[in-house]
C-alpha positions as CSV (number, residue, x, y, z in Angstrom):
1,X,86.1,73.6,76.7
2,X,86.5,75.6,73.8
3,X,83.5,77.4,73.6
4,X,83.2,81.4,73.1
5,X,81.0,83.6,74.9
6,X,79.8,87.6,74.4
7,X,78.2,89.4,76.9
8,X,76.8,92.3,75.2
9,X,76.1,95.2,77.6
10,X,73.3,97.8,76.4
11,X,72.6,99.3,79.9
12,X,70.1,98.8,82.1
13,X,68.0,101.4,84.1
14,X,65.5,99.6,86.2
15,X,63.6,101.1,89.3
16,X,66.2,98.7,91.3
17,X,68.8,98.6,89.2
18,X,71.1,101.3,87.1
19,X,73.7,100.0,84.8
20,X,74.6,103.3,82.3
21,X,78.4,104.2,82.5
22,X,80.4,104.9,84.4
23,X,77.7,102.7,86.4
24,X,78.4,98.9,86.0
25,X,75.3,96.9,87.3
26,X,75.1,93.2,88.4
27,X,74.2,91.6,85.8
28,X,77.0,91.3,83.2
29,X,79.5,90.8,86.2
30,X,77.4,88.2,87.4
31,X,77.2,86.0,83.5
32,X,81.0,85.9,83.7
33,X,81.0,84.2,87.2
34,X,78.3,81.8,86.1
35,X,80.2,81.0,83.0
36,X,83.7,80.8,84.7
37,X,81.9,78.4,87.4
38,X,80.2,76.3,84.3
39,X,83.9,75.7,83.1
40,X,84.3,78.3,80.9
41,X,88.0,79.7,80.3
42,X,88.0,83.1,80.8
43,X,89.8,84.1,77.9
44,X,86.9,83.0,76.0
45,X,84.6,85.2,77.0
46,X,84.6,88.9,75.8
47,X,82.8,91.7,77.4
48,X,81.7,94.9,75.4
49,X,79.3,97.7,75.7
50,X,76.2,98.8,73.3
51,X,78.0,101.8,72.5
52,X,81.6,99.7,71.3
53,X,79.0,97.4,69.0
54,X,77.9,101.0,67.7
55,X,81.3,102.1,66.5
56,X,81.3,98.9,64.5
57,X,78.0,99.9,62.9
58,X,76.3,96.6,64.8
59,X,78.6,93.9,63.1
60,X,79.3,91.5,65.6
61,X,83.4,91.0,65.3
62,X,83.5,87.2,65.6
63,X,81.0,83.9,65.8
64,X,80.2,83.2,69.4
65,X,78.6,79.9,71.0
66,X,76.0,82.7,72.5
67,X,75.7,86.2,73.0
68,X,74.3,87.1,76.2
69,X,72.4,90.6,75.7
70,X,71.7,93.0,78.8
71,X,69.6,95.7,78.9
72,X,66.4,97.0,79.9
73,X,64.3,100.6,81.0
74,X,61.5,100.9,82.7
75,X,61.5,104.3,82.8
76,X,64.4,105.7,80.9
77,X,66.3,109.1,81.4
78,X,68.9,111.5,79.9
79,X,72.5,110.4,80.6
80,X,75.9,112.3,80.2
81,X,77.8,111.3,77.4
82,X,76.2,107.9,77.1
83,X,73.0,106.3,75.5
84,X,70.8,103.2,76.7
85,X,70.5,100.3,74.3
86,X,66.5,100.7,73.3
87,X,64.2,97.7,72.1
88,X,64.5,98.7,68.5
89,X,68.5,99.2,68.6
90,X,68.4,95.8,70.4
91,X,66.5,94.2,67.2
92,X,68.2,96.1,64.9
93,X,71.5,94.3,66.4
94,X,70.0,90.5,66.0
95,X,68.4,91.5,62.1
96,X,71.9,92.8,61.5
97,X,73.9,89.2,62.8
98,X,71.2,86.8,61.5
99,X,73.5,83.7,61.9
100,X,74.5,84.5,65.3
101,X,72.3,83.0,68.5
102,X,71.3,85.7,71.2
103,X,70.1,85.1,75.1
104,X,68.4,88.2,76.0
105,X,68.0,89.3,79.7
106,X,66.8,91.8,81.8
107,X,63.6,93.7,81.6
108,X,64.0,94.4,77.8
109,X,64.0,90.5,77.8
110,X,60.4,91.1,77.7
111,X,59.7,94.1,75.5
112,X,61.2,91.9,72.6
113,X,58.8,90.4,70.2
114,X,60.4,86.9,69.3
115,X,63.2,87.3,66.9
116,X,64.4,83.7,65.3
117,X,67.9,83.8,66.2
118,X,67.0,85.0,70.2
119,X,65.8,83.5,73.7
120,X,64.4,85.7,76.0
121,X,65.4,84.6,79.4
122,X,62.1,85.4,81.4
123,X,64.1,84.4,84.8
124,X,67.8,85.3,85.8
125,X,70.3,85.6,82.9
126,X,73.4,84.3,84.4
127,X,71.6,81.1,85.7
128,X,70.4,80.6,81.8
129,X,74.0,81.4,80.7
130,X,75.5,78.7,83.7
131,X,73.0,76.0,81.8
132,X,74.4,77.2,78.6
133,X,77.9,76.9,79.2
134,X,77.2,73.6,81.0
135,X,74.7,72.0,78.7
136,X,71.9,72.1,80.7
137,X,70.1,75.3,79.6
138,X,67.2,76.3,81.8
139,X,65.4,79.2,82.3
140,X,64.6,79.2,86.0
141,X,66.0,81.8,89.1
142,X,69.1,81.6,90.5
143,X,69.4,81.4,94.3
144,X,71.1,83.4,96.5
145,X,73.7,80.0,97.0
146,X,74.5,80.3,93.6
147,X,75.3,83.7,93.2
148,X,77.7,83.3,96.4
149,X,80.0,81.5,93.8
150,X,79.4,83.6,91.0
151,X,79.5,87.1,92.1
152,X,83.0,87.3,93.6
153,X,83.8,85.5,90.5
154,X,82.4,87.7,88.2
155,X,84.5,90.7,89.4
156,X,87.0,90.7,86.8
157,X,85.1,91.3,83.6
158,X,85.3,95.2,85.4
159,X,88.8,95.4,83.6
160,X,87.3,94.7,80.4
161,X,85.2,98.1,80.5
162,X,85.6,100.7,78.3
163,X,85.4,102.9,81.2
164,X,87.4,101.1,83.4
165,X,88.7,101.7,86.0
166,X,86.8,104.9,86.6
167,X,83.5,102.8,87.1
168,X,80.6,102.8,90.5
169,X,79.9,99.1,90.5
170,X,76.0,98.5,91.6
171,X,75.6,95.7,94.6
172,X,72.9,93.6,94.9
173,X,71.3,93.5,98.7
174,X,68.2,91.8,98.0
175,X,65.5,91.8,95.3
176,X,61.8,91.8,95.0
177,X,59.6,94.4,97.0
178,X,58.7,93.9,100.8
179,X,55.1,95.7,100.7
180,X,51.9,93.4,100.9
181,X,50.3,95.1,98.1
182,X,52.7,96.9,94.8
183,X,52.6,100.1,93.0
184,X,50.3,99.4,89.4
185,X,53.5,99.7,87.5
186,X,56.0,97.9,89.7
187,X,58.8,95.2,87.9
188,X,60.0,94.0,90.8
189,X,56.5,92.9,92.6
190,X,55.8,91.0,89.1
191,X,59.2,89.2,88.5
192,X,60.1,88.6,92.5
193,X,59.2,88.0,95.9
194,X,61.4,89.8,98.5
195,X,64.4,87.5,98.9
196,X,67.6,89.0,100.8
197,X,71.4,88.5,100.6
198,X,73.7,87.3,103.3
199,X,76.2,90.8,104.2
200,X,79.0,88.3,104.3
201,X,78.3,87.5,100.5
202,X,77.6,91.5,99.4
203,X,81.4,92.1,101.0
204,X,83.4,89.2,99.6
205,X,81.6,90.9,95.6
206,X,83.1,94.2,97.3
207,X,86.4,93.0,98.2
208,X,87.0,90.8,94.6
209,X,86.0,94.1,93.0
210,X,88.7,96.1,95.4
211,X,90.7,93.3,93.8
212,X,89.9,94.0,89.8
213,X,90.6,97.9,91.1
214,X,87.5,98.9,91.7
215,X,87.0,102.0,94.7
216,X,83.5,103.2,93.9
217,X,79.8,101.3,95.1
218,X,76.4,102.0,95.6
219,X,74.6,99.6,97.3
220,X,71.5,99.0,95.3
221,X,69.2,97.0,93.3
222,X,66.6,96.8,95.6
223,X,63.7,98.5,96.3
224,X,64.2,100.0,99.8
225,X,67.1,99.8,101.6
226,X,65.4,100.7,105.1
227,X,63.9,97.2,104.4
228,X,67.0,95.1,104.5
229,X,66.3,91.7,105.9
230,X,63.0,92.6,107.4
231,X,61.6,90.1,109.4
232,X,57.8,90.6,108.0
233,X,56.9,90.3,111.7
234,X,54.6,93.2,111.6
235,X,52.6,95.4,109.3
236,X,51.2,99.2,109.1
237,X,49.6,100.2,105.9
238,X,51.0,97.4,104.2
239,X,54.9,98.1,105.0
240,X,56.8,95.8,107.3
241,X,58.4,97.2,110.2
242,X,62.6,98.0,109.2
243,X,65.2,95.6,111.5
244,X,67.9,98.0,112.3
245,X,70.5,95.4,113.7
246,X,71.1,93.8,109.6
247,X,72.0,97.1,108.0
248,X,74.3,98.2,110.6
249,X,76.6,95.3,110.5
250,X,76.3,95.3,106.8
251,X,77.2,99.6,106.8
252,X,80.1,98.5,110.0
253,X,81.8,96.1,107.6
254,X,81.2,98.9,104.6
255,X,82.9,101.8,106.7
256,X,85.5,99.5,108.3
257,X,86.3,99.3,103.9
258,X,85.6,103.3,103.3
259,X,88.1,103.9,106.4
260,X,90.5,101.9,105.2
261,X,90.6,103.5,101.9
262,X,89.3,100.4,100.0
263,X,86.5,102.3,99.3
264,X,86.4,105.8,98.0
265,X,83.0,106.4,97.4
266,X,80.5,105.1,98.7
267,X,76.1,105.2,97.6
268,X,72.9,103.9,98.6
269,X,69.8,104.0,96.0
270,X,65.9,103.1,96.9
271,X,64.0,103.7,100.4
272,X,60.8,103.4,100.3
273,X,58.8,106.8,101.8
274,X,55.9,104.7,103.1
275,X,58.7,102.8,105.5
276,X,59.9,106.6,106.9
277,X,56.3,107.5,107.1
278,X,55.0,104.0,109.0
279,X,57.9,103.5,111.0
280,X,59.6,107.0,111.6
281,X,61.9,105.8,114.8
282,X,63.2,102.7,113.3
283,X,64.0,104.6,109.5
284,X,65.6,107.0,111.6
285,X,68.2,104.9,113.5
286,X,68.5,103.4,110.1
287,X,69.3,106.9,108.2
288,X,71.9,108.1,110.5
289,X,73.5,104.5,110.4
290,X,74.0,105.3,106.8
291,X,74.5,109.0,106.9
292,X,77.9,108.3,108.8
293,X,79.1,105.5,106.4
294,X,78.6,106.9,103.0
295,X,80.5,109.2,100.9
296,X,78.7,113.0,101.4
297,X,76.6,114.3,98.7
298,X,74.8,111.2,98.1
299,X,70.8,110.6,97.5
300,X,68.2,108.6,99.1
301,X,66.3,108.0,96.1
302,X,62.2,108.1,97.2
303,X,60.1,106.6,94.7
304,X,56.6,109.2,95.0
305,X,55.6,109.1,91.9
306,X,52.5,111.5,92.1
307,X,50.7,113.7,95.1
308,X,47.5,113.3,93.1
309,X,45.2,111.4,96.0
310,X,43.4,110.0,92.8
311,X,46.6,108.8,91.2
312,X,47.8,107.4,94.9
313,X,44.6,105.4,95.7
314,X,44.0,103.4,91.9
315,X,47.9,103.0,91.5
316,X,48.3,101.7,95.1
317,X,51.1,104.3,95.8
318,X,53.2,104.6,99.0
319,X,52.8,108.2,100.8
320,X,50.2,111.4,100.4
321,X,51.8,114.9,100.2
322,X,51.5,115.2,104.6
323,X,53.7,112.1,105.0
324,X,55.6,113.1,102.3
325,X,56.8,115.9,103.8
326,X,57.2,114.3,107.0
327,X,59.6,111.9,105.6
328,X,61.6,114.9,103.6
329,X,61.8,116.8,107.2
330,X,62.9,113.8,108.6
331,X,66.1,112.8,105.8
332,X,67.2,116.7,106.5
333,X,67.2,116.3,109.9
334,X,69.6,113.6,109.8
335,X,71.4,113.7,106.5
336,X,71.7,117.8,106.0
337,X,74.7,118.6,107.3
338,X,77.2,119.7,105.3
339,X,80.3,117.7,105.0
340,X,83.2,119.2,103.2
341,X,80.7,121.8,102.2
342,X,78.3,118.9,100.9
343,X,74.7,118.0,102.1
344,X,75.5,114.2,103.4
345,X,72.2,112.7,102.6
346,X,68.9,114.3,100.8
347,X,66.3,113.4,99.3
348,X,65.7,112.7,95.7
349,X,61.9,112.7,94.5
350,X,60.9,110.8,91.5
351,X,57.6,111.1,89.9
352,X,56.0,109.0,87.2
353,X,53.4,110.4,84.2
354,X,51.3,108.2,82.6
355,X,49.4,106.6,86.0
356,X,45.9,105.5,86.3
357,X,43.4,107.8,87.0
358,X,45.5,110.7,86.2
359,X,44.3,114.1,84.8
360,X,44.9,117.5,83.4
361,X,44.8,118.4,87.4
362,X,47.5,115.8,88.7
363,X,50.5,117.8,87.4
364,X,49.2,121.0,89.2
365,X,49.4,118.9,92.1
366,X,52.5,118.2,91.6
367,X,53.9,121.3,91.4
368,X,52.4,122.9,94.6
369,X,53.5,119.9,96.6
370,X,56.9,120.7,95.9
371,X,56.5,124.2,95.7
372,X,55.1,123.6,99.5
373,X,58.4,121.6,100.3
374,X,60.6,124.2,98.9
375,X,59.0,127.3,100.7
376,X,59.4,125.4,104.0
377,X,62.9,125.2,103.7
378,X,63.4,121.6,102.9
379,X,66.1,120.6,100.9
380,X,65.8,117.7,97.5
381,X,68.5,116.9,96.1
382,X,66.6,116.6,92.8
383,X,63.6,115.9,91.1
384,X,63.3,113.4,88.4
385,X,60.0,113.1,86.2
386,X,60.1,110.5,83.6
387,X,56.9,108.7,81.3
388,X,56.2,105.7,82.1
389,X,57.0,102.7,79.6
390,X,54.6,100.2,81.3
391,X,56.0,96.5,82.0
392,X,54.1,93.6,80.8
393,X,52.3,91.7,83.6
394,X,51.8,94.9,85.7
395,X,48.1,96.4,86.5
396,X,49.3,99.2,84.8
397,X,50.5,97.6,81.7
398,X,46.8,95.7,81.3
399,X,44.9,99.1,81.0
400,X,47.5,101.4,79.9
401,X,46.6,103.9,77.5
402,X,48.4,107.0,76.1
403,X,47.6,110.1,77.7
404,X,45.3,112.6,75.7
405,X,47.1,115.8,73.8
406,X,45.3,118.2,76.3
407,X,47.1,116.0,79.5
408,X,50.2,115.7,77.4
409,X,50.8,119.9,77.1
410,X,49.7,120.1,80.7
411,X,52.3,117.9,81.9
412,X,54.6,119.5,79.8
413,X,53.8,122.9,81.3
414,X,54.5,121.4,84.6
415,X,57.1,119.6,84.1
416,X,58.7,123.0,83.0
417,X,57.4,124.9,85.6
418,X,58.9,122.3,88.2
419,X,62.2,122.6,86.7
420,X,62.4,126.6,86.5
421,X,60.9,127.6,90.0
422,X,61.5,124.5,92.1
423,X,64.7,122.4,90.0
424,X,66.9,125.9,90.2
425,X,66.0,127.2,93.4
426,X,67.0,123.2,94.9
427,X,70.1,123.5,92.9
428,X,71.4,127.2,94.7
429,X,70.7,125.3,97.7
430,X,72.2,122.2,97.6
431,X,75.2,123.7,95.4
432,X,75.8,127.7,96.5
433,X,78.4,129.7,94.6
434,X,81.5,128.8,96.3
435,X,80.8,125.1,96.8
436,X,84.1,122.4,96.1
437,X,83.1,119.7,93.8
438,X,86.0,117.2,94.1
439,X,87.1,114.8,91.6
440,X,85.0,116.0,88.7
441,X,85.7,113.7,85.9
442,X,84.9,115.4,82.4
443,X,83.2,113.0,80.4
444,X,82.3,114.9,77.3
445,X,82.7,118.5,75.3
446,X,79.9,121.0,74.0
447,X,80.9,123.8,72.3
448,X,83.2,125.9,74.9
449,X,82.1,123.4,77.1
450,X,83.3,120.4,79.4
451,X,81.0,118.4,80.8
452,X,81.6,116.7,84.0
453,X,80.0,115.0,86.7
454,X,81.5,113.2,90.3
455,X,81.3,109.4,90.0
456,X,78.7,109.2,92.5
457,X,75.2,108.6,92.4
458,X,73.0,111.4,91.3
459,X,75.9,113.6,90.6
460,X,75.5,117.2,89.4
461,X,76.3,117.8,85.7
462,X,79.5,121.0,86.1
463,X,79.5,122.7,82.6
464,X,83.0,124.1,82.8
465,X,84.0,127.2,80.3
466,X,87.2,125.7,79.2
467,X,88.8,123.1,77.5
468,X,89.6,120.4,79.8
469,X,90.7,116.9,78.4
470,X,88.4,113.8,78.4
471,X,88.1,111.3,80.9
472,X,90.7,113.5,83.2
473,X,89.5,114.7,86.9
474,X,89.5,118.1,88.1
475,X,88.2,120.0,91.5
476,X,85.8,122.7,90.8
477,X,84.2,125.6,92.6
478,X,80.6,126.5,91.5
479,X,80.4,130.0,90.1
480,X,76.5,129.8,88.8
481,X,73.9,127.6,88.1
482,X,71.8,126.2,85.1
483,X,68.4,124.5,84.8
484,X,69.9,121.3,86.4
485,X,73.2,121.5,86.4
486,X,76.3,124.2,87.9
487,X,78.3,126.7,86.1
488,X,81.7,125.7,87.4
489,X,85.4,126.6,86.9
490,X,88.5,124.3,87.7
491,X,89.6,124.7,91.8
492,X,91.6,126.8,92.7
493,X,90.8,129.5,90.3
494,X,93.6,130.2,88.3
495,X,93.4,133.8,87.3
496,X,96.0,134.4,85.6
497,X,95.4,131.9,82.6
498,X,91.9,131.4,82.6
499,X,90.4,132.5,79.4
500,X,88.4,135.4,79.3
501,X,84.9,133.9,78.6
502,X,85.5,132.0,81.9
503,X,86.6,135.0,83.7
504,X,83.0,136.4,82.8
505,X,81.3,133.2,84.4
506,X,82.6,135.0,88.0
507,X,79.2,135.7,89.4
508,X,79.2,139.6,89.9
509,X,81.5,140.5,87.0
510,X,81.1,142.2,83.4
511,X,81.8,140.9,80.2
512,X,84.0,144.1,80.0
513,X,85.1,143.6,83.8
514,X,86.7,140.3,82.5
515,X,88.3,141.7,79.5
516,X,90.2,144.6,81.5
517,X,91.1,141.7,83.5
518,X,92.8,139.7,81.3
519,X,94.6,143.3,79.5
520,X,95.8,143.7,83.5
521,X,97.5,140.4,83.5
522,X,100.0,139.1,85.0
523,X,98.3,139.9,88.6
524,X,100.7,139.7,91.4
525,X,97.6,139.9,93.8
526,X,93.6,140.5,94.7
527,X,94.8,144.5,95.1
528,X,95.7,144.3,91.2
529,X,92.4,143.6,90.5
530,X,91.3,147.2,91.0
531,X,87.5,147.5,91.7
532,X,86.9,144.8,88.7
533,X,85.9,141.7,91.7
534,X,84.3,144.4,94.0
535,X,80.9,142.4,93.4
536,X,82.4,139.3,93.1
537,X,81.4,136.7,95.9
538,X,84.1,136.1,99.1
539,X,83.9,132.4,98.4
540,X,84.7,132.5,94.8
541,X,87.7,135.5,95.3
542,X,89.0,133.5,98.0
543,X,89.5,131.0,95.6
544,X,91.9,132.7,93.4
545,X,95.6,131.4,92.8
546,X,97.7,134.5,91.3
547,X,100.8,132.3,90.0
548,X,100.8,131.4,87.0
């Protein structure tokens, strides 16, 4: 077969599903299975990323049989260092290579408006690009039996990342969402019913990834985890009851991996709040399961979306603000202890504007719910608020309408209210001065700044006040903290060559403190110091290496 393939990678960040560097989701791993298992040679099929086509100003480099496109947000965010492929960039891409023929999948699959030289695959991309490859090209869902073969298989198109191998590949555990009845804007309700993978299958993917020299997964792309091979044998408000006996043997062969040191880190993503709230003693057995198999620091991901009763009721949302807080008591409980310094599990709260039924009033709302949360002493690990981008075939998306200037600034003052009185108190919380961040990989530079972040899901952003060289990995000790990320400085402290403006990032020293420190240089030891760190905190002086 002499056919030649692109998969073109433009990110994909889906309620169920992440896919923006260094995050690697399912999809383009499992196109190169399908098309290895269809017969095609593997050195016929190339693998790039949105932001390599970029560099080329959009000109594809070569004719292929088919390019297979990925990409899709339903709710898009900010990312570090990287930039999702958008619906315009995407058409932008097939105007610019007018000769060349596209497949399109993923959500943005459906946000495209019918170019000439592209298919949108309405099902499951790598079962299109298996039809392709074999001459049979149908767009129709995979099965679970398929994607046995093609998964594992798939594993080695990791090594053709930009970003390899300092990638968190994104596992599939099942797909489509277990309630009876679905949130007004929810993908996964519309394009799936709730259909679960074998644990056997999720570890063999693992292991061939191990294999391509991969150490870092977040079991994912589904809507709640807690729900993992439910047996729909009974309801309470619409929410199965969770079997705990399938996610501990899939978490027993996961650790058995972690302890092994297969597996370096280790994430979950979605769980449902409505499954805590309706079934608290089986969520529970179910948390601590996973508390005590994945790497510390991580995030269980709770999709609120509003704690306006109005917004809950005509958008068919999971949990009022009471079991709401219920469930955040409950995730402390269990997941709050501090593990190498690091909260082991907390809770991450999303919430969506641009609902039904939502008002100038919803955003207040907002804010005193978590303003309530954060007064008791509860603990989030963060707060994302993103617009809505409604997906076609939703309730949402049928009577959608913009929201009206007046609602628009009073999100806006919300939003900013959120993030400077609720965002920055979380963040001295989670992250006191003192705290060891390890294996911060700097992933971009901003004025005197490198940017960094753990490869982990929902990782802090460390701004560091020194040049540090991309893609490298450093420990760091949090000296400070920003809006929604930590003021950080490379662990152990080395005092003795630190530049002065990161000498004044010590929390409790001057500007001129730090500048008689540097004229006092070399320092032998803490007593050298004078009075200059008198204020400084016991965490961060205890931190300080005198050699130079």
């Amino acid at each position: 077969m002499n056919k030649k393939f692109l998969i073109l990678d433009c990110f994909v960040d889906e309620p169920a599903c992440f896919g923006v560097p260094p995050f690697v989701s399912p999809y383009p791993r499992y196109v190169f299975g399908a098309l290895l298992n269809a017969g095609a040679d593997a050195k016929s099929i190339r693998y790039i990323t949105i932001e390599t086509l970029r560099e080329s100003g959009y000109e594809l480099d070569d004719d292929y049989d088919m390019v297979f496109l990925i990409g899709g947000a339903v709710v898009p965010g900010k990312y570090l260092g990287h930039k999702i492929g958008t619906a315009p960039e995407v058409r932008k891409i097939m105007a610019q290579n007018r000769r060349q023929k596209f497949a399109a999948g993923g959500l943005i699959s459906r946000l495209l408006d019918g170019a000439d030289n592209c298919v949108s695959v309405s099902h499951d991309i790598e079962k299109f690009a298996h039809g392709i490859c074999a001459g049979q090209a149908v767009d129709t869902r995979r099965t679970y039996g398929e994607l046995r073969r093609w998964a594992s298989a798939g594993a080695e198109v990791v090594r053709q990342h930009p970003g390899y191998p300092n990638l968190i590949c994104e596992i599939e555990s099942y797909r489509g969402c277990p309630r009876l009845q679905h949130c007004s804007f929810c993908s996964e309700g519309v394009t799936h019913d709730a259909e679960f993978r074998d644990a056997e299958d999720m570890i063999c993917e693992v292991r061939a990834l191990i294999g391509a020299g991969i150490s870092r997964f977040r079991i994912g792309r589904q809507a709640d985890i807690l729900q993992y091979k439910t047996e729909f044998r009974e309801y309470r408000s619409g929410f199965p009851r969770p079997e705990i006996a399938p996610v501990a043997d899939l978490f027993s062969a996961l650790k058995a991996l972690r302890d092994r040191g297969d597996i370096t880190t280790l994430n979950i993503d979605n769980a449902n709040p409505g499954t805590i709230a309706n079934f608290p003693d089986e969520s529970s057995a179910i948390l601590e399961i996973i508390a005590n198999t994945i790497t510390p620091g991580d995030t269980l991901a709770l999709g609120v979306e509003s704690f306006d009763p109005t917004v809950i009721r005509r958008n068919n949302l999971k949990v009022g603000e009471e079991d709401l807080i219920r469930v955040v008591r409950i995730v402390n409980e269990i997941g709050g202890a501090r593990i190498d310094g690091i909260p082991a599990l907390l809770p991450g709260i999303n919430l969506i504007h641009g609902l039904i039924g939502e008002s100038a009033d919803t955003f207040k709302m907002n804010y005193e719910s978590l303003a309530r949360i954060r007064d008791m002493g509860l603990l989030v690990k963060r707060i994302n608020i993103r617009k809505i981008m409604p997906f076609p075939g939703t309730p949402l998306a049928a009577c959608y309408r913009e929201p009206t200037i007046a609602v628009r600034n009073r999100y806006e003052f919300y939003r900013d209210r959120i993030r400077n009185e609720i965002d920055h108190f979380m963040l001295t919380r989670v992250y006191p001065v003192g705290t060891v961040l390890k294996g911060v990989f700097i992933e971009d530079r901003q004025f005197e700044y490198s940017l960094g972040k753990q490869i982990a899901s929902y990782s802090i952003t460390a701004k560091i006040p020194t040049a540090l060289q991309q893609g490298s990995f450093h420990d760091v000790i949090v000296a400070g903290h920003r809006e929604r990320s930590v003021l950080a400085l490379p662990f152990p402290i080395a005092i003795n060559t630190l530049p002065a403006r990161a000498i004044a990032t010590l929390p409790g020293i001057s500007k001129k403190g730090a500048s008689d420190l540097v004229l006092r240089r070399p320092l032998r030891d803490l007593s050298e110091t004078g009075d200059i760190l008198a204020n400084v905190p016991g965490a961060i002086t205890g931190a300080i290496r005198f050699d130079s």
